[in-house]
PDB file of N, CA, C and O in Angstrom:
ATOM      1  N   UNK A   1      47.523 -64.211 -16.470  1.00  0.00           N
ATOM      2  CA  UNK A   1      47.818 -65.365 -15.643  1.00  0.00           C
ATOM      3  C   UNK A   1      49.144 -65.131 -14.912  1.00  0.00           C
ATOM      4  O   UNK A   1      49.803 -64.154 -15.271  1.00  0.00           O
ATOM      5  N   UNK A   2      49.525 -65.766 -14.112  1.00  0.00           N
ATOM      6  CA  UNK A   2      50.542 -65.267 -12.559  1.00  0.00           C
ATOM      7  C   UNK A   2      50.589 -66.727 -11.752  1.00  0.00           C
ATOM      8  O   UNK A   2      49.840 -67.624 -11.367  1.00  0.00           O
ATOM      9  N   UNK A   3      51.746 -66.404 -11.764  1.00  0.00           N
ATOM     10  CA  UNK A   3      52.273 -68.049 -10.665  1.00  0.00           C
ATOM     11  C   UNK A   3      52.834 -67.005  -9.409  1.00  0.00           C
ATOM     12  O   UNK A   3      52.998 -65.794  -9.556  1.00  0.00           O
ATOM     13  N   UNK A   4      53.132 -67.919  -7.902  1.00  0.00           N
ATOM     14  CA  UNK A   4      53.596 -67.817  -7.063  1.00  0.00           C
ATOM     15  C   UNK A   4      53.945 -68.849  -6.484  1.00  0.00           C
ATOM     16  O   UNK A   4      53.486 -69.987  -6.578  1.00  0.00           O
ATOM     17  N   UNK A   5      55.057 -68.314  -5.662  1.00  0.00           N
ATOM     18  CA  UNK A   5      55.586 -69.595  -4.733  1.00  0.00           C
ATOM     19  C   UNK A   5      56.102 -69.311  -3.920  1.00  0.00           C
ATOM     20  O   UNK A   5      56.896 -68.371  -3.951  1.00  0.00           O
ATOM     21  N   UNK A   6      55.842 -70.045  -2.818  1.00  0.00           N
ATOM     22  CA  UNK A   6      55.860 -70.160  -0.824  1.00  0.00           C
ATOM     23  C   UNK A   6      57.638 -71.038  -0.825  1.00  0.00           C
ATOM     24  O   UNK A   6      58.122 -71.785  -1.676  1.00  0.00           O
ATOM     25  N   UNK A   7      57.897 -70.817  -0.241  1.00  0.00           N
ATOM     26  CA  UNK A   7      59.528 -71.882   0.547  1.00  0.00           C
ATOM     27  C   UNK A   7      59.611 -71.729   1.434  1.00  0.00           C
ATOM     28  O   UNK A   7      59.312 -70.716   2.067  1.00  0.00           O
ATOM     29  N   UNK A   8      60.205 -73.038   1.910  1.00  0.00           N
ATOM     30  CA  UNK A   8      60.633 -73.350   3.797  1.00  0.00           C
ATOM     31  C   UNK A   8      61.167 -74.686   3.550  1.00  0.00           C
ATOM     32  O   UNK A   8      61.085 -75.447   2.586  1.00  0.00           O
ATOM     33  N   UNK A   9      61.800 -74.766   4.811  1.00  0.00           N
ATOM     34  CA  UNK A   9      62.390 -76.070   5.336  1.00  0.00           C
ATOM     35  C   UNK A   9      61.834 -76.788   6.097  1.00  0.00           C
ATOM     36  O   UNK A   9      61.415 -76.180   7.082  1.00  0.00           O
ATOM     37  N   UNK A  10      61.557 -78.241   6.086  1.00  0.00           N
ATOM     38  CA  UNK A  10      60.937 -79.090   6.982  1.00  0.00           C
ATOM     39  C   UNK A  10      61.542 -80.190   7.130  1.00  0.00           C
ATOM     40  O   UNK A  10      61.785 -80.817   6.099  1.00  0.00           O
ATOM     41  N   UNK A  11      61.894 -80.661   8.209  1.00  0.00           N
ATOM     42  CA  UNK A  11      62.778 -81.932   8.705  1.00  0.00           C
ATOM     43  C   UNK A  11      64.215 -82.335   7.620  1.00  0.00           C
ATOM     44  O   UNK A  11      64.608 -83.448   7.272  1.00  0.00           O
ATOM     45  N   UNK A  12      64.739 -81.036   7.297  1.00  0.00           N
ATOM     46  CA  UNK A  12      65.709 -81.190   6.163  1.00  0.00           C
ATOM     47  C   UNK A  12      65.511 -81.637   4.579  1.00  0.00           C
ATOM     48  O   UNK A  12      66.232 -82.188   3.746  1.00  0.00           O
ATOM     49  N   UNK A  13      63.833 -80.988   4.602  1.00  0.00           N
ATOM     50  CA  UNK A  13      63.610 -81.172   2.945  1.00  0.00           C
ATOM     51  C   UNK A  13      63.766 -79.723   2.803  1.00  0.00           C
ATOM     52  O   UNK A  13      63.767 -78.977   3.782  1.00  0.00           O
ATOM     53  N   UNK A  14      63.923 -79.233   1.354  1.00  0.00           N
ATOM     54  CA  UNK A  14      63.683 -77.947   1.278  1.00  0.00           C
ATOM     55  C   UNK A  14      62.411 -78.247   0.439  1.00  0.00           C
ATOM     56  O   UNK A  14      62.432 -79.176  -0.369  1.00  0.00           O
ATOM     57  N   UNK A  15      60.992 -77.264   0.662  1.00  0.00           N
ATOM     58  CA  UNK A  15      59.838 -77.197   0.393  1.00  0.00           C
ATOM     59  C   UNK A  15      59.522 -75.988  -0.697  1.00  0.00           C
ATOM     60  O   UNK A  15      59.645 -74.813  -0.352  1.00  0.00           O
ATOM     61  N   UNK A  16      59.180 -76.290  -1.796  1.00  0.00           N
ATOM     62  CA  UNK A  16      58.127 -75.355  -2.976  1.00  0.00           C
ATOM     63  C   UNK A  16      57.022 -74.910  -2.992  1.00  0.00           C
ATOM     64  O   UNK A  16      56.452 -75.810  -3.610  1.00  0.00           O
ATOM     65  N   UNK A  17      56.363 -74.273  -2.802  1.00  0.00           N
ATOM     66  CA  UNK A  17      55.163 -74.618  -3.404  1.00  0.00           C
ATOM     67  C   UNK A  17      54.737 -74.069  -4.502  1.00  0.00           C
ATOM     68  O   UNK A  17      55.681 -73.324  -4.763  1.00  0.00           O
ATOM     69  N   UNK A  18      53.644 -73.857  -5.674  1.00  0.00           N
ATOM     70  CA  UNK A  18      54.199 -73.396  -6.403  1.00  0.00           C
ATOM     71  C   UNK A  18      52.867 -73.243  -7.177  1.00  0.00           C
ATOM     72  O   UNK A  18      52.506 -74.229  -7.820  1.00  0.00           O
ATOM     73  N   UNK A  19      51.800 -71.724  -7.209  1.00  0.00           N
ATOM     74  CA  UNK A  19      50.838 -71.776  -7.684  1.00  0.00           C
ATOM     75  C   UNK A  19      50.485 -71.396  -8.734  1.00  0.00           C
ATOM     76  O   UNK A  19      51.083 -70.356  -9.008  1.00  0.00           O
ATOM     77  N   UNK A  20      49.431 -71.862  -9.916  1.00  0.00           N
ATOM     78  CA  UNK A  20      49.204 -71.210 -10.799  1.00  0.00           C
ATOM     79  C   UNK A  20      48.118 -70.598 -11.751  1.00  0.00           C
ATOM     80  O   UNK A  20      47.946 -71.315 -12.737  1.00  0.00           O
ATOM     81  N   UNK A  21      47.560 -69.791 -11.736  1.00  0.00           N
ATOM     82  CA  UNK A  21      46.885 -69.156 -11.541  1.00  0.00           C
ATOM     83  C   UNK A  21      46.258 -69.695 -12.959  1.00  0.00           C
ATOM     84  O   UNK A  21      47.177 -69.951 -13.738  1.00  0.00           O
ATOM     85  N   UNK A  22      44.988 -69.938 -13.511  1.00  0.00           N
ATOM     86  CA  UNK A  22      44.234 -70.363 -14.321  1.00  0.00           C
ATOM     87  C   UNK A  22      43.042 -69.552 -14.679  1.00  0.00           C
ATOM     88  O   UNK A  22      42.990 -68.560 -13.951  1.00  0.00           O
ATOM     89  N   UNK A  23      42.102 -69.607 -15.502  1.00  0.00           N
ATOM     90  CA  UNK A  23      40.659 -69.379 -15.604  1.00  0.00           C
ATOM     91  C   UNK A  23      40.060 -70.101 -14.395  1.00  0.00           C
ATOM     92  O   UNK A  23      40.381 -71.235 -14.039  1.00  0.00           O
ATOM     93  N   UNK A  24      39.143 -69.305 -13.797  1.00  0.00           N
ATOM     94  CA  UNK A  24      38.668 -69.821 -12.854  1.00  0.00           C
ATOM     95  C   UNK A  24      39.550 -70.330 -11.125  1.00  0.00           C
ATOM     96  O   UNK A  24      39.100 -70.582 -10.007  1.00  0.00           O
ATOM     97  N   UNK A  25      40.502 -70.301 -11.525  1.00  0.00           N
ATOM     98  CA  UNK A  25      41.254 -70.818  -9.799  1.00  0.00           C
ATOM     99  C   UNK A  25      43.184 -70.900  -9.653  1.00  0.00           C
ATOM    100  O   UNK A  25      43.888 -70.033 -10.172  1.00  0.00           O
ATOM    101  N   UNK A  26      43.517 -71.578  -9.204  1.00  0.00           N
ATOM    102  CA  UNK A  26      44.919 -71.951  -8.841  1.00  0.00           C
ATOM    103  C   UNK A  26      45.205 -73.627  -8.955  1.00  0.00           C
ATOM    104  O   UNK A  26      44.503 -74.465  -8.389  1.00  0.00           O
ATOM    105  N   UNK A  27      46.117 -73.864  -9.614  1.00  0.00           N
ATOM    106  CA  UNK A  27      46.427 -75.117  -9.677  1.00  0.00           C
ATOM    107  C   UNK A  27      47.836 -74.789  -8.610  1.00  0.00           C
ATOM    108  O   UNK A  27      48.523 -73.790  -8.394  1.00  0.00           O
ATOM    109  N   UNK A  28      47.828 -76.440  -8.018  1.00  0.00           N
ATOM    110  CA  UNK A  28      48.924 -76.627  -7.231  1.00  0.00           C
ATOM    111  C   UNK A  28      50.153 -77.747  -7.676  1.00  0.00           C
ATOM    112  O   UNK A  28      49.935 -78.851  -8.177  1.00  0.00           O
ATOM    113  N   UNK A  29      51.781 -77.044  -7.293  1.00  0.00           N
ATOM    114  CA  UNK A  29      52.512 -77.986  -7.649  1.00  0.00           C
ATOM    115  C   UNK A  29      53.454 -77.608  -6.223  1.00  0.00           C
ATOM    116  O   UNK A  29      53.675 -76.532  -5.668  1.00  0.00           O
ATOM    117  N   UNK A  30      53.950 -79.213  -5.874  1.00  0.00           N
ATOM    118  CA  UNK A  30      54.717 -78.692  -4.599  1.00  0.00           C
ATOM    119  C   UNK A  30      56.357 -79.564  -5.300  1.00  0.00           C
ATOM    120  O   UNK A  30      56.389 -80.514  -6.082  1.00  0.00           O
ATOM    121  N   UNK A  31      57.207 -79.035  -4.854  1.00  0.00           N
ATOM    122  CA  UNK A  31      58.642 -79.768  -4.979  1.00  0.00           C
ATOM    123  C   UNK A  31      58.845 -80.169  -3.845  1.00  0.00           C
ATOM    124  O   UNK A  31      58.460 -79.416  -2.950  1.00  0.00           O
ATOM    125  N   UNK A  32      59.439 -81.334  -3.484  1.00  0.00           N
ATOM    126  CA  UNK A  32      60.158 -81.837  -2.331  1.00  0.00           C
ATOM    127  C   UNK A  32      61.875 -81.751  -2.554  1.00  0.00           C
ATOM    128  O   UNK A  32      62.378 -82.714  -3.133  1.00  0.00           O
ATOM    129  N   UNK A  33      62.577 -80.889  -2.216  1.00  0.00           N
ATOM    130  CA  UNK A  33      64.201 -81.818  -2.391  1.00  0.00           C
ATOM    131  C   UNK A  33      64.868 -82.014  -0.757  1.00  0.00           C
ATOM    132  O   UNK A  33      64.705 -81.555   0.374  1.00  0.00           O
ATOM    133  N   UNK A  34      65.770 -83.081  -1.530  1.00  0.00           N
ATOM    134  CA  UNK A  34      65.990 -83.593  -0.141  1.00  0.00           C
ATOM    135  C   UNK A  34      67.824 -83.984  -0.815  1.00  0.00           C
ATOM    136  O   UNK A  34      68.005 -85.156  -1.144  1.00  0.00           O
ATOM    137  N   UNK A  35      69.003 -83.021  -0.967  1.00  0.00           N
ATOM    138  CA  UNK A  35      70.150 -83.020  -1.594  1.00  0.00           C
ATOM    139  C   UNK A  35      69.760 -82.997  -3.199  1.00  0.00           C
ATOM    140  O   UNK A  35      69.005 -82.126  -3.631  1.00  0.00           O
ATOM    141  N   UNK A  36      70.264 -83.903  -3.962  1.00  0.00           N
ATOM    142  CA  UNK A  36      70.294 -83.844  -4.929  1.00  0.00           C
ATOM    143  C   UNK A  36      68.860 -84.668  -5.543  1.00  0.00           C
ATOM    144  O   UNK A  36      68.451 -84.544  -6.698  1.00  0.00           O
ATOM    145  N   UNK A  37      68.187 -85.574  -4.415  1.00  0.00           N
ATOM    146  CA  UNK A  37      67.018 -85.914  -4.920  1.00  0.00           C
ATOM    147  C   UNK A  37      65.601 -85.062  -4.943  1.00  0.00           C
ATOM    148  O   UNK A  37      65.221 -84.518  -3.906  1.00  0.00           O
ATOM    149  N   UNK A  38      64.816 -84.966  -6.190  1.00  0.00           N
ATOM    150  CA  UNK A  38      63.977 -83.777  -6.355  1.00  0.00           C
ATOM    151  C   UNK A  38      62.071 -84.864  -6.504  1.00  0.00           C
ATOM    152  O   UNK A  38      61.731 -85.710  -7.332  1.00  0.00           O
ATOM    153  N   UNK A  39      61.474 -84.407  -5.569  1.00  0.00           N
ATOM    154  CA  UNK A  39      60.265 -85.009  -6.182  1.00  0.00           C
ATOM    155  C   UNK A  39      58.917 -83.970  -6.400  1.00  0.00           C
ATOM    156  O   UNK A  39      58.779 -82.918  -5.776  1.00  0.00           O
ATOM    157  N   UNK A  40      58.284 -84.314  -7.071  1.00  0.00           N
ATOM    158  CA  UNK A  40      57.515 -82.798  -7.889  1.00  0.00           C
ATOM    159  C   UNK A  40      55.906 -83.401  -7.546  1.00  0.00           C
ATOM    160  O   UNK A  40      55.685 -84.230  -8.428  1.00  0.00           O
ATOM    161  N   UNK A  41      55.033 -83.336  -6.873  1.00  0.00           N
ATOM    162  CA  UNK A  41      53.607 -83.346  -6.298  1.00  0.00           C
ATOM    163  C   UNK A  41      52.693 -82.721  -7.069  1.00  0.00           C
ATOM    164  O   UNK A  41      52.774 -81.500  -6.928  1.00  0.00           O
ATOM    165  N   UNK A  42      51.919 -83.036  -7.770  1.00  0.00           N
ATOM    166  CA  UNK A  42      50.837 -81.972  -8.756  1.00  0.00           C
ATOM    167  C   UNK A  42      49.716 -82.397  -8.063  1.00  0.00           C
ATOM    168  O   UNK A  42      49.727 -83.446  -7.420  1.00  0.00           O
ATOM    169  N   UNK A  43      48.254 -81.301  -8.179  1.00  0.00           N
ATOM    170  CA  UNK A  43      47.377 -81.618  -7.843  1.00  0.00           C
ATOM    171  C   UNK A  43      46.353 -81.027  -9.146  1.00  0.00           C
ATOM    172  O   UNK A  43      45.984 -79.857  -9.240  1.00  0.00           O
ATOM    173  N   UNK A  44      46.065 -81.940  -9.934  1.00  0.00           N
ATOM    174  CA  UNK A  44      45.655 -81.335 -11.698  1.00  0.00           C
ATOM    175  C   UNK A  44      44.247 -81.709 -11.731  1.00  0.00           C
ATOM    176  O   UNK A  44      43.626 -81.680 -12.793  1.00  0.00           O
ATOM    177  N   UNK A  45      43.531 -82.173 -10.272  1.00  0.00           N
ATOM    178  CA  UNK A  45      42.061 -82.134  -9.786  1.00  0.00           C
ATOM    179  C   UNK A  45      41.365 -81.046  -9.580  1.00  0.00           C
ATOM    180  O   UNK A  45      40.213 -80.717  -9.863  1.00  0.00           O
ATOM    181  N   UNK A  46      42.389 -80.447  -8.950  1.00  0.00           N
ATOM    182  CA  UNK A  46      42.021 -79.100  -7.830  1.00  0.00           C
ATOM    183  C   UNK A  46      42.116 -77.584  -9.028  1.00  0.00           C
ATOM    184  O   UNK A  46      42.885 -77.379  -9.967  1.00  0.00           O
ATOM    185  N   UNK A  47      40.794 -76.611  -8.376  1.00  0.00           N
ATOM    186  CA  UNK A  47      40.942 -75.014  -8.499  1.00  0.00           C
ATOM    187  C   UNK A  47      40.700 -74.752  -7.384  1.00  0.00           C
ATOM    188  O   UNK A  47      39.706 -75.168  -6.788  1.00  0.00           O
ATOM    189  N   UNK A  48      41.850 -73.778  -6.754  1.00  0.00           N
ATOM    190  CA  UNK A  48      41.767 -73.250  -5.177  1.00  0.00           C
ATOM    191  C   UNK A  48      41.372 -71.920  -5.964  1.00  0.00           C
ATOM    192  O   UNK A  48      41.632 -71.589  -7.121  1.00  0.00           O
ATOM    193  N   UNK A  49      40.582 -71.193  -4.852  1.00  0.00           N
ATOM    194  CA  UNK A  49      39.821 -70.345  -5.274  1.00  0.00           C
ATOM    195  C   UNK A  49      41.237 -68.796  -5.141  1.00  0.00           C
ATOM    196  O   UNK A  49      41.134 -67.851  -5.923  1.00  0.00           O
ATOM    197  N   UNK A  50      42.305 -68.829  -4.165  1.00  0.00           N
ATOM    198  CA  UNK A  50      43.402 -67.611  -4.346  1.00  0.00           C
ATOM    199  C   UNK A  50      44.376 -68.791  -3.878  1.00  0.00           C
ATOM    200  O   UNK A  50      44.211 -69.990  -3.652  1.00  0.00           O
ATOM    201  N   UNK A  51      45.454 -67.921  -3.835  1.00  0.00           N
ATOM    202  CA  UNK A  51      46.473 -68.353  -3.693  1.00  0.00           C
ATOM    203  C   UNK A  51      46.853 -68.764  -1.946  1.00  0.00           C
ATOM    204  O   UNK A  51      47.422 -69.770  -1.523  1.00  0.00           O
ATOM    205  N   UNK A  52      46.373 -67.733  -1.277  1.00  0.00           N
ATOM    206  CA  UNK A  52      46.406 -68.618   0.414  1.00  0.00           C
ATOM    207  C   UNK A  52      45.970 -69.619   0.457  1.00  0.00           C
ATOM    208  O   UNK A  52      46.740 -70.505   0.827  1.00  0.00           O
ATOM    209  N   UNK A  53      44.253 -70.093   0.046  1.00  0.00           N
ATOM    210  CA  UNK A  53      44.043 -71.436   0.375  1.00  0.00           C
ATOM    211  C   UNK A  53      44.937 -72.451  -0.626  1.00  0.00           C
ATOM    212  O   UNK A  53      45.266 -73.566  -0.220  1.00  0.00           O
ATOM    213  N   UNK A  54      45.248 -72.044  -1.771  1.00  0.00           N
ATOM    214  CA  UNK A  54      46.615 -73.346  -2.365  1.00  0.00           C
ATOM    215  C   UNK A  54      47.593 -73.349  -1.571  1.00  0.00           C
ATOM    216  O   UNK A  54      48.127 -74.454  -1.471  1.00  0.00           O
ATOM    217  N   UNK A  55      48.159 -72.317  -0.800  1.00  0.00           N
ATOM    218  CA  UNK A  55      49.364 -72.588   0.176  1.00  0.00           C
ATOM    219  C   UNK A  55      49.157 -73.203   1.288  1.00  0.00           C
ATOM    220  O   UNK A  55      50.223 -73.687   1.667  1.00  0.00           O
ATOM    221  N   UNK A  56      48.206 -73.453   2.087  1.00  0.00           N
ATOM    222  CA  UNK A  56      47.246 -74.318   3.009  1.00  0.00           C
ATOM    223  C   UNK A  56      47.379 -75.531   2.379  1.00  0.00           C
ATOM    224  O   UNK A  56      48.253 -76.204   2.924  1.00  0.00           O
ATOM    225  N   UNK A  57      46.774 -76.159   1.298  1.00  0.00           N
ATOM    226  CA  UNK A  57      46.971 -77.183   0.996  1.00  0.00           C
ATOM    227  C   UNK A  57      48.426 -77.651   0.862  1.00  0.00           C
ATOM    228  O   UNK A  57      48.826 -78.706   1.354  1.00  0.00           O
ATOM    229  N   UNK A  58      49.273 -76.709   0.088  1.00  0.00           N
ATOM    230  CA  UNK A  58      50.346 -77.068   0.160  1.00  0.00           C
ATOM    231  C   UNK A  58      50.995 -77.618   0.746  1.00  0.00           C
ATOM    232  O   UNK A  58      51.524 -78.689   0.449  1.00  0.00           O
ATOM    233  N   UNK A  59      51.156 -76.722   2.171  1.00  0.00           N
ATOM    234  CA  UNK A  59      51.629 -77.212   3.437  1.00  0.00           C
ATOM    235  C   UNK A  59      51.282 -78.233   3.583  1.00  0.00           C
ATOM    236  O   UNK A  59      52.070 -78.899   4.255  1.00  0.00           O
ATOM    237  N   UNK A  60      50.186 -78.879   3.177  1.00  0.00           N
ATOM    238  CA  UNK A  60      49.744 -79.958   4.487  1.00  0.00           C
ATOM    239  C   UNK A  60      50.205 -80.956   3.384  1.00  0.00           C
ATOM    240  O   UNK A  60      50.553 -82.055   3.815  1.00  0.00           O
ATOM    241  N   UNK A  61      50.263 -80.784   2.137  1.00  0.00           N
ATOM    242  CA  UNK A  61      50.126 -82.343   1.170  1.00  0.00           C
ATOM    243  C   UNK A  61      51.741 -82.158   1.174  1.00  0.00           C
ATOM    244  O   UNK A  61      52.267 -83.227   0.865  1.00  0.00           O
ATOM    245  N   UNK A  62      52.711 -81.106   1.434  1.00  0.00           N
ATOM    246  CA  UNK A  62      53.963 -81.226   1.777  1.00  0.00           C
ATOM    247  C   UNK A  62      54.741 -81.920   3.383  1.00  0.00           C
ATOM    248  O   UNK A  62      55.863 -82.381   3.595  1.00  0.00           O
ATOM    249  N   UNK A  63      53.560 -81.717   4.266  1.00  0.00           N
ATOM    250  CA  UNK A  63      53.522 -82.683   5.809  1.00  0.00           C
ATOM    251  C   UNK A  63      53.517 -84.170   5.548  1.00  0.00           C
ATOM    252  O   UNK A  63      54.191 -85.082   6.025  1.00  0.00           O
ATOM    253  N   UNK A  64      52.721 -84.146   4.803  1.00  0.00           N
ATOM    254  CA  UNK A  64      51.829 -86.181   4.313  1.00  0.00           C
ATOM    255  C   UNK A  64      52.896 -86.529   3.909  1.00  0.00           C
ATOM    256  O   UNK A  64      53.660 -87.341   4.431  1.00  0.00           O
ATOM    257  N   UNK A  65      53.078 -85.716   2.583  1.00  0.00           N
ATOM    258  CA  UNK A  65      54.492 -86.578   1.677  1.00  0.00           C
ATOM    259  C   UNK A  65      55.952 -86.791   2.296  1.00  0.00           C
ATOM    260  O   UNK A  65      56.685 -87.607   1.738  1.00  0.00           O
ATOM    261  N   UNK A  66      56.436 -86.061   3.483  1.00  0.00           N
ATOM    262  CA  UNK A  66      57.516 -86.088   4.379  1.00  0.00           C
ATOM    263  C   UNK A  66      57.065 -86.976   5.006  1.00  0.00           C
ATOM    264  O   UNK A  66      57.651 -88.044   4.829  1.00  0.00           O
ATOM    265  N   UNK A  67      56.008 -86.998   5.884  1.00  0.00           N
ATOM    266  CA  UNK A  67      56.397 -87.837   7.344  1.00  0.00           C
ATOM    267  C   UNK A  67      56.081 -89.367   6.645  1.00  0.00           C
ATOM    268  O   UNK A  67      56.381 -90.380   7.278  1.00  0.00           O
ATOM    269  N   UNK A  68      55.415 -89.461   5.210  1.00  0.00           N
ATOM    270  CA  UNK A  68      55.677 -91.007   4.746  1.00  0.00           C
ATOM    271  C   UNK A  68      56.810 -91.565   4.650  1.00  0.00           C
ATOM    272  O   UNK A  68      57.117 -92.673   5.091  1.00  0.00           O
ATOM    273  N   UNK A  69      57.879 -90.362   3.718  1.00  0.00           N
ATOM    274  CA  UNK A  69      59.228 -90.578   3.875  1.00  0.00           C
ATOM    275  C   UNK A  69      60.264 -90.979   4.896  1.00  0.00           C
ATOM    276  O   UNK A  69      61.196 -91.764   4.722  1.00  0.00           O
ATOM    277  N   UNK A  70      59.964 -90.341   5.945  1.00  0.00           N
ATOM    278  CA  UNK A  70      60.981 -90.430   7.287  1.00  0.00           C
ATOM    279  C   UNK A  70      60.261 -91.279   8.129  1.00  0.00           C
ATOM    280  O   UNK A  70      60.916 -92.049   8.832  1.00  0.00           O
ATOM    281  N   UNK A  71      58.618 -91.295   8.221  1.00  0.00           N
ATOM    282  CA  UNK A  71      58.577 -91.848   9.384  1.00  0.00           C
ATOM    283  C   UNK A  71      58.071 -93.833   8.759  1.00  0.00           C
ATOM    284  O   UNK A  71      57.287 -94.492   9.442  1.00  0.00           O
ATOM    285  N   UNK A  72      58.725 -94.435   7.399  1.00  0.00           N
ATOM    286  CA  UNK A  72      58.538 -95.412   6.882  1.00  0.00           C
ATOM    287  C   UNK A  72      56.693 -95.678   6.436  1.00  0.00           C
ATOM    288  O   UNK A  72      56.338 -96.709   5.864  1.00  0.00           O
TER     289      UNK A  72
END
């Protein structure tokens, strides 16, 4: 078993992502921080079949969870 993880910056969050590799698939965990505040995203539904399509999701469930934040 094997984890990986993607980083970047988006609208001044710093972004995680953070995969882990299981029987059968990839579970996903994303971090949001934004200074000293940290918020942690699991997705404990999901087996992505490699690790690109969990970073795809990533991205995007890391887009949703920002622009709720900033854009109210």
């Amino acid at each position: 078993m094997a984890s990986l993880t993607c980083g970047f910056t988006y609208r001044e969050f710093d972004v995680t992502i953070v995969g882990y590799e299981m029987p059968g698939g990839w579970r996903l965990a994303v971090e949001l921080r934004k200074g000293g505040t940290v918020e942690l995203l699991r997705d404990t539904d999901s087996l992505y079949p490699d690790f690109t399509s969990l970073r795809s999701m990533g991205i995007w469930t890391a887009h949703l969870a920002i622009m709720r934040k900033t854009t109210g």
